[in-house]
MDTraj code that builds the backbone (N, CA, C; nanometers):
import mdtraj as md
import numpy as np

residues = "UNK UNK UNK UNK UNK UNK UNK UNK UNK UNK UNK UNK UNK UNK UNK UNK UNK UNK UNK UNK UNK UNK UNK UNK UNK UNK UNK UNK UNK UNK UNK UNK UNK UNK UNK UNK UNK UNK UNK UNK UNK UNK UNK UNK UNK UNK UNK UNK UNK UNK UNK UNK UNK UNK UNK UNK UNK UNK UNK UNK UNK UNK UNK UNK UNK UNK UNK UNK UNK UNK UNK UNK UNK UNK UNK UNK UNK UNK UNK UNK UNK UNK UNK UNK UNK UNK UNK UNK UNK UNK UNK UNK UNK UNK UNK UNK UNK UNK UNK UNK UNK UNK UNK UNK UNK UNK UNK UNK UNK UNK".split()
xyz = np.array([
    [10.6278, 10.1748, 10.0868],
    [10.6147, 10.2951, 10.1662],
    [10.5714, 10.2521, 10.3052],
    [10.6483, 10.2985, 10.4011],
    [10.6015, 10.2669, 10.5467],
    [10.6396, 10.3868, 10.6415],
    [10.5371, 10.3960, 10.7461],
    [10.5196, 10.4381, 10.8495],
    [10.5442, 10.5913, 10.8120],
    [10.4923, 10.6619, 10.7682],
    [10.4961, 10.7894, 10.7413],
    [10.2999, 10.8268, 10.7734],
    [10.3541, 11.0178, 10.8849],
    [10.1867, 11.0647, 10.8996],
    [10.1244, 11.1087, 10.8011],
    [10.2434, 11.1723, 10.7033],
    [10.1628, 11.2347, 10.5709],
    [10.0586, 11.2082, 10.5103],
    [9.9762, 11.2393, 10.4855],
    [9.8565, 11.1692, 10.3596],
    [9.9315, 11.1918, 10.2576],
    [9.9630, 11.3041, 10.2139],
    [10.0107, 11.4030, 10.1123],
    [10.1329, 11.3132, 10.0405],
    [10.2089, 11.1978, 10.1341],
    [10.2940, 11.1539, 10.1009],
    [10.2402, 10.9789, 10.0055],
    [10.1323, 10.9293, 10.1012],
    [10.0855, 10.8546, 10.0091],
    [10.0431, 10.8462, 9.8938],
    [9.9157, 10.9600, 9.8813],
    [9.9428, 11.0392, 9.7398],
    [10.0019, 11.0185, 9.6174],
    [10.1807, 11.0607, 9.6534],
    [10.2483, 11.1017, 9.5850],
    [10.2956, 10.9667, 9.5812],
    [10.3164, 10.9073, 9.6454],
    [10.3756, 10.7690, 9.6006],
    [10.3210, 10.6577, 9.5282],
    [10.1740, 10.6541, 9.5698],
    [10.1010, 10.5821, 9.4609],
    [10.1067, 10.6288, 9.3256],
    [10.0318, 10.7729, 9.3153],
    [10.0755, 10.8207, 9.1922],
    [10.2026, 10.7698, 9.1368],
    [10.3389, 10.7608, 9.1741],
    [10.4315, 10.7579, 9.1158],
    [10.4893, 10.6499, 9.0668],
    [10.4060, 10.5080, 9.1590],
    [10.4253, 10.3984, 9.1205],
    [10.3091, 10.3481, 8.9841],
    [10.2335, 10.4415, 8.9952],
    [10.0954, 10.3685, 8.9156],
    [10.1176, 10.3898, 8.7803],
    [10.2725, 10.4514, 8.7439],
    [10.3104, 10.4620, 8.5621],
    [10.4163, 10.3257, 8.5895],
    [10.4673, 10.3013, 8.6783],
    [10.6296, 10.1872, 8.6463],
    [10.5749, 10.0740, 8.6207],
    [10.5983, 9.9885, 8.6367],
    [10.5507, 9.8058, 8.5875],
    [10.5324, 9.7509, 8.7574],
    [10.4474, 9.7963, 8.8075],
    [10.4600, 9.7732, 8.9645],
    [10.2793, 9.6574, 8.9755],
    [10.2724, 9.4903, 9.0050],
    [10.1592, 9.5018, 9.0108],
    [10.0547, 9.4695, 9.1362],
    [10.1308, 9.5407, 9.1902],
    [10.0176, 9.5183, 9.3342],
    [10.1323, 9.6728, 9.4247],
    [10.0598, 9.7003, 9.5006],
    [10.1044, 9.8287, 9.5964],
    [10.0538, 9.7895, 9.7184],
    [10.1361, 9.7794, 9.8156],
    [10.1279, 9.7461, 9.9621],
    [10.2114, 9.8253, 10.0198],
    [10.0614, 9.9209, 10.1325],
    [10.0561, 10.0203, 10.2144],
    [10.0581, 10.0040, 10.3593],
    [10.1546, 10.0358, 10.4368],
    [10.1641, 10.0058, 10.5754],
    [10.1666, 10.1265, 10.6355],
    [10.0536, 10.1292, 10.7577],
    [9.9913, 10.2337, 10.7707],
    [10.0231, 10.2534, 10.9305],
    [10.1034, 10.2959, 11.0032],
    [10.0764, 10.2823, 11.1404],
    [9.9840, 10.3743, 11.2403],
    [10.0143, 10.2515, 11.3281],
    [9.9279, 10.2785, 11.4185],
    [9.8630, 10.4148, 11.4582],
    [9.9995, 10.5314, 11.4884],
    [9.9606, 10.6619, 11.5784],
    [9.8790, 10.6975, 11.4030],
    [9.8594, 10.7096, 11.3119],
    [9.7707, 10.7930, 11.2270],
    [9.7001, 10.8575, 11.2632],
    [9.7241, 11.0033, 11.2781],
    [9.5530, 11.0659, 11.3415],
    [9.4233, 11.1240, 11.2316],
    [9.4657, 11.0737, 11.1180],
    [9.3462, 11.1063, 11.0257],
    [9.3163, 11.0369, 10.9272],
    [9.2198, 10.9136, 11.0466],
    [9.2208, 10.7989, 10.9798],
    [9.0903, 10.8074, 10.8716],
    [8.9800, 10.8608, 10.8630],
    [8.9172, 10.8902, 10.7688],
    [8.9316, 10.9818, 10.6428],
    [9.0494, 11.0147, 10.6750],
    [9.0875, 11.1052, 10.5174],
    [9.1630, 11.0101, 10.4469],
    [9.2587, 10.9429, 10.5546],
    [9.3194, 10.7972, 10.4871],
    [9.2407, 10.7064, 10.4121],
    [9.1561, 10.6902, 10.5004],
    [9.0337, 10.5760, 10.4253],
    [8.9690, 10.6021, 10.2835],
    [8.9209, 10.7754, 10.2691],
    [8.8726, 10.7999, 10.2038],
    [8.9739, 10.8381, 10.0408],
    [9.0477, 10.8251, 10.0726],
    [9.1641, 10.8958, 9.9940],
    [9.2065, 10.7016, 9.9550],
    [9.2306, 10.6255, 10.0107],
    [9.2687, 10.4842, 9.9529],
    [9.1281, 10.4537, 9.8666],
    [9.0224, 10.4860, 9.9157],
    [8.9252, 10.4281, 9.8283],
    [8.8955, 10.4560, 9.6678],
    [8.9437, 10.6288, 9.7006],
    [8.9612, 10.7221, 9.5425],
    [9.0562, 10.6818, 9.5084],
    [9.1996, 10.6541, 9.5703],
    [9.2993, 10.6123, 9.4615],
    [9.2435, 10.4798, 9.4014],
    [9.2000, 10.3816, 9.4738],
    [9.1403, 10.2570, 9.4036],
    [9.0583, 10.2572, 9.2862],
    [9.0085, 10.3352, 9.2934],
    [8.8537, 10.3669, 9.1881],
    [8.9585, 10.4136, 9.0349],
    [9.0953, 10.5253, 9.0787],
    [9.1829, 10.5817, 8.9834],
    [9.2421, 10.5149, 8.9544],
    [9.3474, 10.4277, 9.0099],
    [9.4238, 10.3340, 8.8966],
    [9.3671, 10.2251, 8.9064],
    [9.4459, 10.1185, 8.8100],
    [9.4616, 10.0107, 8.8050],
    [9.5537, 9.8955, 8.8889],
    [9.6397, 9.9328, 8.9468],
    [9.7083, 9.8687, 9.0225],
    [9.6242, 9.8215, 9.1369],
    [9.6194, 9.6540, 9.2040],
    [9.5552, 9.6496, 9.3112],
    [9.6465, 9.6934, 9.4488],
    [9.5470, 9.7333, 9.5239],
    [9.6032, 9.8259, 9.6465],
    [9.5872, 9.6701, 9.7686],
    [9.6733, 9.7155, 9.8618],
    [9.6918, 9.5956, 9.9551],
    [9.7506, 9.6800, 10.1222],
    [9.6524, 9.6804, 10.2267],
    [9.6940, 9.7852, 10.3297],
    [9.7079, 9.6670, 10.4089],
    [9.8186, 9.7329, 10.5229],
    [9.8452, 9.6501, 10.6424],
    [9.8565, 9.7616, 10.6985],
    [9.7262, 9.8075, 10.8131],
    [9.7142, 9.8501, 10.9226],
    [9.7399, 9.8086, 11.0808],
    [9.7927, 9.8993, 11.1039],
    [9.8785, 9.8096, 11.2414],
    [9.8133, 9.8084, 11.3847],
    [9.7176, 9.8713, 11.3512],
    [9.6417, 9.9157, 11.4936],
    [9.5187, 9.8433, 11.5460],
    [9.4886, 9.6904, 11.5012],
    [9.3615, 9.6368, 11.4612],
    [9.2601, 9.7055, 11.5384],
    [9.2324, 9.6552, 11.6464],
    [9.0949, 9.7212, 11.7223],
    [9.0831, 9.8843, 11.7290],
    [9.1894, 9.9325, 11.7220],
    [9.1875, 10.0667, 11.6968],
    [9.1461, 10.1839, 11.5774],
    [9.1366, 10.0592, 11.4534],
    [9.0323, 10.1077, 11.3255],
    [8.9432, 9.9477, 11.2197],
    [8.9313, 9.9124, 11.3518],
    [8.8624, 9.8588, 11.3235],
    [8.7742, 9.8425, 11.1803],
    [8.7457, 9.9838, 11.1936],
    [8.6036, 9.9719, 11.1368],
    [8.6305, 10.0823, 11.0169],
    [8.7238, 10.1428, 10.9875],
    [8.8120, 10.1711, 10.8726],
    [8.8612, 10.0713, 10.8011],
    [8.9382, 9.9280, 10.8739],
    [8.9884, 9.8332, 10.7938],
    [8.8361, 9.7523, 10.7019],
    [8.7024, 9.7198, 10.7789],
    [8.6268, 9.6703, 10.7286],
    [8.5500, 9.7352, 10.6198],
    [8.6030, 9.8951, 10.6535],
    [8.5123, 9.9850, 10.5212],
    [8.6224, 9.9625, 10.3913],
    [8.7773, 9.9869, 10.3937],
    [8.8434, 9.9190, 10.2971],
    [8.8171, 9.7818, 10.2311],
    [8.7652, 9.6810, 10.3209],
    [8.7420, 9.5593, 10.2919],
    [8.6335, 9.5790, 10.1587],
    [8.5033, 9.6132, 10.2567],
    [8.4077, 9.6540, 10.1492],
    [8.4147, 9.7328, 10.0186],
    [8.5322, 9.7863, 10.0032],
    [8.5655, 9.8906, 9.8971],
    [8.6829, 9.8337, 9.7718],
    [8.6912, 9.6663, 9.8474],
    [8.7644, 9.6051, 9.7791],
    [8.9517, 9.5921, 9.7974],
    [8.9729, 9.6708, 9.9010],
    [9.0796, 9.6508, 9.9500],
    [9.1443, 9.5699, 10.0503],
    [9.1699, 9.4806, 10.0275],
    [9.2743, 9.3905, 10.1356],
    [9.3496, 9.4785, 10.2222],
    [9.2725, 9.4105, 10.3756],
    [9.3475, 9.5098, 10.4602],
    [9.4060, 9.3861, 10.5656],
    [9.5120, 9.4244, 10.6267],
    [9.5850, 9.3201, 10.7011],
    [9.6295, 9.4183, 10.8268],
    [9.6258, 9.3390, 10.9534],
    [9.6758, 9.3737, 11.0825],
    [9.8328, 9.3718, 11.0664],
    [9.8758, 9.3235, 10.9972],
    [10.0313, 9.2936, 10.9756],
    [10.1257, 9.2754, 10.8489],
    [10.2272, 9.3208, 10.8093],
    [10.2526, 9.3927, 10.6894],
    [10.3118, 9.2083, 10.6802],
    [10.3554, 9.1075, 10.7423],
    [10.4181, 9.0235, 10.7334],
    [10.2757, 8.8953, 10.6678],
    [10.1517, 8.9049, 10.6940],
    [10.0355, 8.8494, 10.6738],
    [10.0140, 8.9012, 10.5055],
    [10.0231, 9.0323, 10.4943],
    [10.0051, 9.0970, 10.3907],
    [10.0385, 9.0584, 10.3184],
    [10.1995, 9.0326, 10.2833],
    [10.3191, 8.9912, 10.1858],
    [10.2719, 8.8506, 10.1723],
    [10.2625, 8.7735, 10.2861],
    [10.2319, 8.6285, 10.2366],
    [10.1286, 8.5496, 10.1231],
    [10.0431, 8.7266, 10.1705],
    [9.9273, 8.6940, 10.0616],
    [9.9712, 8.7431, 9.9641],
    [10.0278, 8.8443, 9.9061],
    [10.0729, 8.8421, 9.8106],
    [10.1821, 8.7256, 9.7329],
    [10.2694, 8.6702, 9.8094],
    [10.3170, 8.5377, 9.7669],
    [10.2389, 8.4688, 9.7098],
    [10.1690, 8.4612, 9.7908],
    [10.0398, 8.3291, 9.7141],
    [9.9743, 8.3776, 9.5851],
    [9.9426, 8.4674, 9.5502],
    [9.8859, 8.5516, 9.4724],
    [9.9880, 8.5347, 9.3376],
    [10.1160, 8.5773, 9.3747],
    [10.2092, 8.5666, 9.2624],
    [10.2314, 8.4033, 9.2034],
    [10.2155, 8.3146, 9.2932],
    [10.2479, 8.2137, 9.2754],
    [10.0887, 8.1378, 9.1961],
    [9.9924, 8.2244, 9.2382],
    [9.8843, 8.1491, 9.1561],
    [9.8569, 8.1875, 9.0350],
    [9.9012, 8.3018, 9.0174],
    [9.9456, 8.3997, 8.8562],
    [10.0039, 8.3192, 8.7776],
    [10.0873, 8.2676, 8.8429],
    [10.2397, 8.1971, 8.7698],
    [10.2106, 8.0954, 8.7173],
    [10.1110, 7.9965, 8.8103],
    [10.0346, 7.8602, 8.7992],
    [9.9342, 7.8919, 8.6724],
    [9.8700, 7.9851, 8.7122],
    [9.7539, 7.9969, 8.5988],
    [9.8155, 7.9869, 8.4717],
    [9.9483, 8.0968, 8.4568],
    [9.9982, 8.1083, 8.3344],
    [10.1208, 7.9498, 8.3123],
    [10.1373, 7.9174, 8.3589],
    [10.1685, 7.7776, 8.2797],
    [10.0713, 7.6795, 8.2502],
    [9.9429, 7.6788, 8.3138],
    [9.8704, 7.6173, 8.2920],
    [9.7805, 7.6550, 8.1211],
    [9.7227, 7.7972, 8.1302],
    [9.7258, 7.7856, 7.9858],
    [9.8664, 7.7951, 7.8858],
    [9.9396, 7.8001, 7.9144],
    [10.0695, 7.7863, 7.7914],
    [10.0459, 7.6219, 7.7563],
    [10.0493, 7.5280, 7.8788],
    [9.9859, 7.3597, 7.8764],
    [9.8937, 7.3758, 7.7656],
    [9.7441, 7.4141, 7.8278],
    [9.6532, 7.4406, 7.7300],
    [9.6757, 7.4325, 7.6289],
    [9.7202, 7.5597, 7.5332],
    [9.7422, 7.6354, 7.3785],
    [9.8049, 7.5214, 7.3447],
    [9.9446, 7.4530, 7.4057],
    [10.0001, 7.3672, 7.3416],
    [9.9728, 7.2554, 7.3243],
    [9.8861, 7.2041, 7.3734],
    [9.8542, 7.0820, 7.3794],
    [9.7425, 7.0614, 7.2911],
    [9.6356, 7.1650, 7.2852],
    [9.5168, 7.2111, 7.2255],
    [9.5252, 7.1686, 7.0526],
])
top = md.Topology()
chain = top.add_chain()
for i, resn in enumerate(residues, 1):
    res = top.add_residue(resn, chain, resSeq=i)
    for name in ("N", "CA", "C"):
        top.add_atom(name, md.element.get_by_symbol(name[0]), res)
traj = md.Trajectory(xyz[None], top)
């Protein structure tokens, strides 16, 4: 989901991903947003509600500053750039992947 003002629309899209086999959700949030504390507050409740980890790339750095660091604290990865974002998620998938051959090694070898 990108660049949309809606809240109403994020919402609905998390919700809709949080039944499919989806495991990470990355939110790109731009810049003009003018209601950036309902945003904030509304990513933090969806976090607390599902299970899926949430992953924001806000585009406006100095401009919410201090929204991205309250996500931080709330356990959400927040990124200045949706291209920073993804990378971390690469890595992420790729250390999943590692972990899980590493115990399959394990069990079998065990």
């Amino acid at each position: 989901m990108t660049f949309t003002r809606e809240e109403n629309l994020y919402y609905r899209c998390i919700e809709t991903l949080k039944y499919d086999e989806v495991d990470i959700i990355l939110i790109t949030i731009p810049s003009h947003f003018d209601t950036k504390e309902e945003l904030l507050s509304f990513l933090v409740e969806a976090k607390k509600k599902i299970k899926i980890p949430l992953m924001v790339a806000w585009l406006c750095a100095d401009e919410v500053e201090q929204q991205r660091r309250s996500l931080w604290k709330a356990g959400i990865p927040t990124f200045i750039d949706p291209q920073q974002a993804s990378i971390c998620i690469k890595h992420l998938v790729w250390y999943g992947q590692w972990l899980n051959k590493k115990n399959e090694y394990y069990y079998t070898v065990s």
